[in-house]
C-alpha positions as MATLAB code, in Angstrom:
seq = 'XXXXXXXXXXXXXXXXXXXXXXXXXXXXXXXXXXXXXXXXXXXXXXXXXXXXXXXXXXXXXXXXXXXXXXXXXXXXXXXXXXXXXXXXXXXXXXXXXXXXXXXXXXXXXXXXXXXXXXXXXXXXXXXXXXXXXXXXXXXXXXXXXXXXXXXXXXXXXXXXXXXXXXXXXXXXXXXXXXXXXXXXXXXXXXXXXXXXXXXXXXXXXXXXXXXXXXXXXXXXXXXXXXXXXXXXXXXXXXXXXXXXXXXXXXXXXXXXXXXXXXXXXXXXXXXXXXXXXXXXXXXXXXXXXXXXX';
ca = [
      17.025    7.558   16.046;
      14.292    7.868   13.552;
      12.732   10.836   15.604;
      16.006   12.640   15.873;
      17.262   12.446   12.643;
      16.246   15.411    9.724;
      14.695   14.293    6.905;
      15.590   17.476    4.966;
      12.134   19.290    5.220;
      12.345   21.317    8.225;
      11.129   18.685   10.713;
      11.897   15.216   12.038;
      11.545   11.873   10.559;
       8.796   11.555   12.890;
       6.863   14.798   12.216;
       7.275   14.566    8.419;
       5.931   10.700    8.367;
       3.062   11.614   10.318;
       2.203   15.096    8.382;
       1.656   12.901    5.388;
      -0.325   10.625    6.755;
      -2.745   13.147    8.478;
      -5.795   13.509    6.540;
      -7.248   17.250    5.780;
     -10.919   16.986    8.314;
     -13.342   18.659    9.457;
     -15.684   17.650   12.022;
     -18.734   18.542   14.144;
     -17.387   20.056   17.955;
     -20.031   21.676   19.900;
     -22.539   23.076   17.760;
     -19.986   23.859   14.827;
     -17.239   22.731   12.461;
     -14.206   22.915   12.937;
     -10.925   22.116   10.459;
      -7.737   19.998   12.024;
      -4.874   22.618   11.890;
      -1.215   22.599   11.748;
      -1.229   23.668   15.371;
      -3.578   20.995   16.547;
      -3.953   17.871   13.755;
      -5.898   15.833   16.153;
      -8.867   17.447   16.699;
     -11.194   15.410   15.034;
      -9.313   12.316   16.078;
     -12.442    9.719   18.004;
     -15.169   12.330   16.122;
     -17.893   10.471   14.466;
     -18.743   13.536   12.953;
     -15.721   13.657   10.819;
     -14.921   14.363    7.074;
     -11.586   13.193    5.228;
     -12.053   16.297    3.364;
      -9.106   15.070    1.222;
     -10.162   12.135    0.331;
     -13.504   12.323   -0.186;
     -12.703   15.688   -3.221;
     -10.154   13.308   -4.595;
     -12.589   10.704   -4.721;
     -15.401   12.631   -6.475;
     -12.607   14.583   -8.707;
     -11.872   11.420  -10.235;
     -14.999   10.193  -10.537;
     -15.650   12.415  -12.783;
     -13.010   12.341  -15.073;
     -13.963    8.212  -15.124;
     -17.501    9.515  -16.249;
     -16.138   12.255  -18.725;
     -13.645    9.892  -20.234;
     -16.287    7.666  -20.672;
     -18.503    9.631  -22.404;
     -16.092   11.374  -24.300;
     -15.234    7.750  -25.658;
     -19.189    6.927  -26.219;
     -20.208   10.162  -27.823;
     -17.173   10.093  -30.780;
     -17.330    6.477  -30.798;
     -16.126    4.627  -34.848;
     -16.320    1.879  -35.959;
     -13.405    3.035  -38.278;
      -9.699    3.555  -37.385;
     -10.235    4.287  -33.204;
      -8.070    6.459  -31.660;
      -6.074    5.819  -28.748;
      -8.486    6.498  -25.936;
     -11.260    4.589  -27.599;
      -8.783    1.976  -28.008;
      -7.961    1.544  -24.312;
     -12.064    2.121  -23.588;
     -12.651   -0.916  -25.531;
      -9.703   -3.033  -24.169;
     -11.111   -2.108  -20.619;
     -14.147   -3.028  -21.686;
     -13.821   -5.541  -23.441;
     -11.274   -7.928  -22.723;
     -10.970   -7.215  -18.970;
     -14.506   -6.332  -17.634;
     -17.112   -8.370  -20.044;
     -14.896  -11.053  -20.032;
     -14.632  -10.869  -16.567;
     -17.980  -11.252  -16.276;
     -18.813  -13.183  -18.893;
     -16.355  -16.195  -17.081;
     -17.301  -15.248  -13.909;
     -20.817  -14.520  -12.942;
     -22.770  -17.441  -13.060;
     -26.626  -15.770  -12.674;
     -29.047  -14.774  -15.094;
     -28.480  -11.952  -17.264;
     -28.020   -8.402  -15.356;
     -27.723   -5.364  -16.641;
     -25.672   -4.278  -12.834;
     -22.967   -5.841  -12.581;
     -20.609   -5.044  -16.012;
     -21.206   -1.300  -15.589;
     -20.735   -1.991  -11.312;
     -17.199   -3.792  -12.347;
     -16.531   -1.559  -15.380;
     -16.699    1.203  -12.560;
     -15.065   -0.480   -9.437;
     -11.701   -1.205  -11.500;
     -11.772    2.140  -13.591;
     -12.356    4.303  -10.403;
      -9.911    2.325   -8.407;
      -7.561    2.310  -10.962;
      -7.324    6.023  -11.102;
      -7.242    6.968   -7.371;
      -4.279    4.140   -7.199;
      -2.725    5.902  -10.000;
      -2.268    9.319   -7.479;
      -0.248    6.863   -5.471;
       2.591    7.760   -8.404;
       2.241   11.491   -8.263;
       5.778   12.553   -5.476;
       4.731   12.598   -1.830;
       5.228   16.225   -1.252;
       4.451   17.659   -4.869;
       0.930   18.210   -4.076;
       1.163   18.593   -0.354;
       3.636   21.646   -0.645;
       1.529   23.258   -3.408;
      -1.516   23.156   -0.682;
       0.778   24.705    2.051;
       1.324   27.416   -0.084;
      -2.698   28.157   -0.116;
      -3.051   27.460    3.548;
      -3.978   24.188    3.667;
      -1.951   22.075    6.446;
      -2.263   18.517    5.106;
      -3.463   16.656    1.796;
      -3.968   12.761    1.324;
      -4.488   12.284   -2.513;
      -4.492    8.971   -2.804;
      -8.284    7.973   -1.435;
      -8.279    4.001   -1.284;
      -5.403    4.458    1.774;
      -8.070    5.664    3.436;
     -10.020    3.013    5.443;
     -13.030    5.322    4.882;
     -13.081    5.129    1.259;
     -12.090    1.336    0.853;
     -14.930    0.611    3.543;
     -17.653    2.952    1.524;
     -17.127    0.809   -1.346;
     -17.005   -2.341   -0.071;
     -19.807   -1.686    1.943;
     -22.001   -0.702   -1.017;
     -21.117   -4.241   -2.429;
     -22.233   -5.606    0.675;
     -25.607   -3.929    0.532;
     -25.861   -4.985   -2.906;
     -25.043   -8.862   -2.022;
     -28.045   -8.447    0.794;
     -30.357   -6.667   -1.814;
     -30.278   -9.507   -4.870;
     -29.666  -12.651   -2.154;
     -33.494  -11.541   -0.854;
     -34.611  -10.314   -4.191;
     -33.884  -13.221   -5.984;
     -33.948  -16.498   -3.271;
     -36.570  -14.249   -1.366;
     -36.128  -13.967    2.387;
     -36.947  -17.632    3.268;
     -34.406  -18.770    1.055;
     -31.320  -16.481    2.008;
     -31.948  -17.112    5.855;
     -31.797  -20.996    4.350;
     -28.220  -20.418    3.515;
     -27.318  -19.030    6.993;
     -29.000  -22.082    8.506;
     -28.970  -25.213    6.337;
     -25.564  -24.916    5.131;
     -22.868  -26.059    5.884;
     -24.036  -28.985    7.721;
     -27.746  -29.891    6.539;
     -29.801  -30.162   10.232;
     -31.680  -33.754   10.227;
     -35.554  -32.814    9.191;
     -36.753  -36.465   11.032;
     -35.986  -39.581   13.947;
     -34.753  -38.770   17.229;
     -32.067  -36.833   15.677;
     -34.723  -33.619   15.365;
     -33.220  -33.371   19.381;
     -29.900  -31.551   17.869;
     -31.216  -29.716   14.495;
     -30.990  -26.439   16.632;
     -27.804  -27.054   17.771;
     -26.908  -27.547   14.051;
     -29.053  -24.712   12.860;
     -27.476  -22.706   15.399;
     -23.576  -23.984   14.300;
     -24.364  -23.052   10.913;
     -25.835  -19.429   11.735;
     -22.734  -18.542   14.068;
     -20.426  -19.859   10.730;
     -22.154  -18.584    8.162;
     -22.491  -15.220    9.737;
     -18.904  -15.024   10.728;
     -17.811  -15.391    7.371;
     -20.389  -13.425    5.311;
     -19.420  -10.735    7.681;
     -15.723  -10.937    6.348;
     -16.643  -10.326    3.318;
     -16.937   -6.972    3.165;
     -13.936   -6.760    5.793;
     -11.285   -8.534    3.218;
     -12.614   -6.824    0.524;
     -12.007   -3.549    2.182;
      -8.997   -4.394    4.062;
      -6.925   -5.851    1.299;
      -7.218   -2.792   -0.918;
      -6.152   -0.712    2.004;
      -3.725   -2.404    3.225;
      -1.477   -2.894    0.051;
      -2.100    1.068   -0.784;
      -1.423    2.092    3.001;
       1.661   -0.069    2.503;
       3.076    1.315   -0.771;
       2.694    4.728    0.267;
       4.048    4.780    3.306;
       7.335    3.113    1.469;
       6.723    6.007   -0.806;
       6.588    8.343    2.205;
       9.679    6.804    3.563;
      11.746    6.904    0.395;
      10.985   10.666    0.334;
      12.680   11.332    3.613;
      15.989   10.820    1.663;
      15.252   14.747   -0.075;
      17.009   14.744   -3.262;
      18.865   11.208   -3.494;
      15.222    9.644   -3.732;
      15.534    9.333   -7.274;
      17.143    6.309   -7.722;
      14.936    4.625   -5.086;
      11.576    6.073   -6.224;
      11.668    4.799  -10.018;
      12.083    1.628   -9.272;
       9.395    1.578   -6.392;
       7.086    3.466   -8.863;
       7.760    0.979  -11.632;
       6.760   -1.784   -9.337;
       3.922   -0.191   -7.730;
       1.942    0.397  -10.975;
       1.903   -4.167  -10.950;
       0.084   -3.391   -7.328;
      -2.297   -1.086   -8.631;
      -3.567   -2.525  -11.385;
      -3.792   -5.374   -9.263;
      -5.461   -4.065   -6.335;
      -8.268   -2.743   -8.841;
      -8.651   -6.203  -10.556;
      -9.355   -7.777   -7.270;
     -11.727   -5.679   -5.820;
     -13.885   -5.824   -9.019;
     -12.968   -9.573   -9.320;
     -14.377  -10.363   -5.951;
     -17.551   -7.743   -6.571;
     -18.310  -10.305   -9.437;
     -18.030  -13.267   -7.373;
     -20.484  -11.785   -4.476;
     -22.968  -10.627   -6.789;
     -22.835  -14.011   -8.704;
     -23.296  -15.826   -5.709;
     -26.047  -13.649   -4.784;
     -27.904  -14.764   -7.595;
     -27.451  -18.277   -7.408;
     -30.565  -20.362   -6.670;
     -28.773  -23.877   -6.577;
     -28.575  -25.471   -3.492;
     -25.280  -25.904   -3.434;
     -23.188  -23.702   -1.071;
];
């Protein structure tokens, strides 16, 4: 029913669901690169040679206008009457990241982690935001140029949530060995949960134990970076295809899309405050030398 019905654009529900959710690539074929086209959208598709050209310009665009924002704020800084963009700077700052961190990471002082936060829920924050700009404003403005599809909201791309999540990741690895040095991270893949008996006859089954705790411990440092990528993606993915789907209703999408719109800036803001909360949380526990677990 769904395929066969017109969703006011020129093509089916079908067609016009999937258009928006085709990413602008390029990827390597043979000895050269070639762009997915209109005519054939899939043929990147199984490439590991493949750009979300899309996403990753978004990504960078805003980027920086985070880092001229920021500087714009730092370089007419007052301590007199600020004005409104200061004003927000320092709330951001403030009140959500430093105490953020401040309450939350436990480890000696570093001089990483606020300006790693400050950027994971200011850069989030804006590529959520494009989530709020109409499904096929942008997109028809790039079919005018010649370009066949546009995703311009990065983070419901699995790509871009996974990039950042995966830098975290690295990061975790990177202080875990730099502070508890290698012996003491593989400890807490081996000693921990269950602490494998060091004497008696019950030596017989400390590899069994040391090889429980390995198979646990690596299942679920392993999700880390999963969830972490997987949530933000998921609850973007989700709100714009809704978005999507309230835009196959042409013109009477108004009185859906406020609403939606209104509702969706709670799940951004959200999103972003959860992927640097839990970036806070792994880095803190990277840098904790207690043996506790």
């Amino acid at each position: 029913m769904a395929e066969e019905a017109s969703s006011g654009h020129g093509e089916t529900a079908g067609e016009y669901i999937q258009h928006h959710l085709t990413n602008l690539q390029v990827c390597h074929i043979e000895g050269q690169w070639v762009w997915n086209t209109a005519e054939n959208p899939g043929v990147c598709k199984g490439n590991f040679w493949t750009l979300n050209v899309d996403s990753m310009s978004v990504s960078i665009v805003l980027g920086l206008v985070f880092c001229y924002l920021f500087r714009r704020v730092a370089k007419t800084f007052t301590t007199g009457r600020p004005g409104k963009l200061q004003a927000a700077a320092e709330v951001v700052v403030e009140s959500l990241v430093d105490g953020s961190v401040r309450g939350t990471f436990q480890g000696p002082s570093s001089r990483l982690v606020a300006p790693l936060a400050l950027t994971m829920v200011a850069w989030i924050t804006l590529m959520n935001c494009m989530d709020l700009i109409p499904v096929d404003f942008l997109p028809y403005l790039a079919g005018k140029v010649g370009v066949p599809f546009l995703k311009i909201v990065p983070t419901t791309d699995v790509n871009v949530t996974f990039g950042m999540s995966i830098s975290v990741f690295l990061l975790t690895i990177f202080y875990s060995i730099k502070i508890k040095g290698p012996i003491g991270f593989g400890k807490e893949f081996t000693f921990h949960p269950i602490s494998p008996p060091t004497k008696g006859i019950a030596l017989i089954g400390a590899p069994l134990v040391i090889v429980f705790n390995l198979v646990l411990e690596l299942v679920s440092f392993i999700a880390k970076p999963l969830s972490l990528s997987l949530r933000l993606f998921g609850n973007m993915y989700a709100g714009e295809l809704i978005f999507i789907l309230i835009g196959l209703l042409g013109v009477w999408q108004l009185p859906l899309y406020l609403p939606w719109a209104i509702f969706h800036i709670l799940v951004i803001a959200l999103q972003a405050y959860i992927f640097m909360m839990l970036t806070i949380v792994y880095l803190s526990q990277a840098h904790d030398t207690g043996e506790a677990h």
